[in-house]
C-alpha positions in Angstrom: 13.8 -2.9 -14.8 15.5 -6.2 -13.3 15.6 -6.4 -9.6 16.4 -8.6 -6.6 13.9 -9.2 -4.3 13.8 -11.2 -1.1 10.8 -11.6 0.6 11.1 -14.4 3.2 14.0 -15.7 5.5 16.7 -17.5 4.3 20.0 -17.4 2.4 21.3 -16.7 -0.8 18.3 -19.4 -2.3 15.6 -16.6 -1.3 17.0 -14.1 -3.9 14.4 -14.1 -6.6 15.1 -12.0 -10.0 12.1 -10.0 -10.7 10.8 -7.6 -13.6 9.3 -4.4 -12.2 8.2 -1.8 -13.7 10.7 1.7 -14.4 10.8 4.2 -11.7 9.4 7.4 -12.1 11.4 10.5 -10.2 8.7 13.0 -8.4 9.5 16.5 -8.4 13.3 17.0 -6.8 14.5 13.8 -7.4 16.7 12.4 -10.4 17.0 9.0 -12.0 20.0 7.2 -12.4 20.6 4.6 -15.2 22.5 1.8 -13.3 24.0 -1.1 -15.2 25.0 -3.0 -12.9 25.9 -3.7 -9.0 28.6 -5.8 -7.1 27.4 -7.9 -4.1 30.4 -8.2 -1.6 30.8 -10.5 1.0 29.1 -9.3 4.0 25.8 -8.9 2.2 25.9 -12.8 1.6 27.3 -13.3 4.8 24.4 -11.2 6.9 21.9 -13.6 4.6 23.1 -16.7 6.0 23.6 -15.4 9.7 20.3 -13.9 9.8 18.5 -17.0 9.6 
C-alpha cells in the first residue's frame, strides 16, 4: 500500500511517499479498502506551526 510518512520536523517538505507492505486485520478487526484521502487545511497548517 502507498502511504505518507513523516519522520522528522518540518513542513509540508518532510512528507515522504512510501510503499509498505498491506495490513493484515487480527481477530476482531476489519480492513477497509481506502482509495483515497483529503488533507484540509489545518493538517498543513499544524505542520508549519509545529516547527
Amino acid at each position: 500500500m502507498r502511504s505518507v510518512q513523516i519522520t522528522r520536523f518540518g513542513g509540508p517538505e518532510v512528507l515522504d511517499v512510501v510503499d509498505l507492505p498491506d495490513p493484515v486485520p487480527g481477530d476482531g478487526e476489519q480492513l477497509f479498502d481506502i482509495s483515497s484521502a483529503g488533507v484540509i487545511f489545518a493538517d498543513t497548517h499544524h505542520r508549519l506551526s509545529s516547527n
